[in-house]
C-alpha positions as CSV (number, residue, x, y, z in Angstrom):
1,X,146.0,49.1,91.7
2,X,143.1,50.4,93.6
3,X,141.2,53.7,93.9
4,X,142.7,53.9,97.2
5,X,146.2,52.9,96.3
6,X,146.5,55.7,93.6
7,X,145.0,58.4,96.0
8,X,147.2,57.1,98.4
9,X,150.2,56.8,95.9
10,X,149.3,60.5,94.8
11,X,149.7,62.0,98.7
12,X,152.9,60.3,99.5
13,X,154.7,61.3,95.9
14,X,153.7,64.6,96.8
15,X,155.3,64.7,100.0
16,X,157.8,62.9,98.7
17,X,158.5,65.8,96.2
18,X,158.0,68.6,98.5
19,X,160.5,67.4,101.0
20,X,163.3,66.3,98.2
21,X,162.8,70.1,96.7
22,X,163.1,71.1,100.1
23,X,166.3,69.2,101.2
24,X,167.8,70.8,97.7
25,X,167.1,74.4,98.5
26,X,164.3,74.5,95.6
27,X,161.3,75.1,98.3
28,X,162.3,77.2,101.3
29,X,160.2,75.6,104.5
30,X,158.0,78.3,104.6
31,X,156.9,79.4,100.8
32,X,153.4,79.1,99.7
33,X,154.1,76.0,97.0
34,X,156.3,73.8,100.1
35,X,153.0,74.3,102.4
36,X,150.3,73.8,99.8
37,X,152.6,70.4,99.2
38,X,152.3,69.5,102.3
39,X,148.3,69.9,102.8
40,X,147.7,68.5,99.5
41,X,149.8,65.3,99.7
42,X,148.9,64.8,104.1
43,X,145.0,65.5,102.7
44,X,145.3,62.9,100.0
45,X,147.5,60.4,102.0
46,X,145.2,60.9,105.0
47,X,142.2,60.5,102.7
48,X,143.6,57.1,101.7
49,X,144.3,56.0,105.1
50,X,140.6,56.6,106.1
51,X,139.4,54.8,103.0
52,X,141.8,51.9,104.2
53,X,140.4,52.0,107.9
54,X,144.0,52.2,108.9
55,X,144.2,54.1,112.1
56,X,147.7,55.1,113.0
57,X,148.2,56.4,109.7
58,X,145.0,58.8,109.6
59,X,146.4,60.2,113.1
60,X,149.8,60.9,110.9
61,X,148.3,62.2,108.3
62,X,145.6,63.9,109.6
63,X,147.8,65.8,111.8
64,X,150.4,66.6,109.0
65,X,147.6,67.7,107.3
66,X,146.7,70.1,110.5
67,X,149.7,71.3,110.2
68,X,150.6,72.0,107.3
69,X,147.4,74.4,107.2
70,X,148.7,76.0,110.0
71,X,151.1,77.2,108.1
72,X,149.3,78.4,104.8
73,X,147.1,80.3,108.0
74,X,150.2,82.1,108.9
75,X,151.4,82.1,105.4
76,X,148.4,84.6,104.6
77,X,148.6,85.9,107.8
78,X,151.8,87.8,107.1
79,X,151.3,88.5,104.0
């Protein structure tokens, strides 16, 4: 396994996580640990995807990423 493939591996688990918590009523959609899932694991998957050179999958990521700071921004916002 590659430097890449564990970054990547690392990004997706993470998403992976969030979203299972999140379909199990652990994570509500909009709490701080859901969001700073999601940035951390669309960074790291993103991250990977540029290191790859794999296009369509930085524009996913990158925007997931985008996103999902977004929403930490209004997280803080309200708070």
């Amino acid at each position: 396994m590659t430097t890449t493939d564990t970054i990547g591996f690392l990004g997706v688990t993470i998403l992976l996580i969030a979203y299972f918590l999140n379909l199990n009523n652990k994570l509500e959609k909009d709490s701080f640990v859901y969001l700073q899932m999601n940035f951390i694991g669309a960074g790291l998957a993103c991250f990977a995807s540029v290191l790859m050179k794999y296009l369509p999958f930085i524009i996913l990521e990158g925007c997931w990423t985008i996103v999902s700071a977004f929403g930490l921004f209004k997280y803080f916002k309200q708070k």
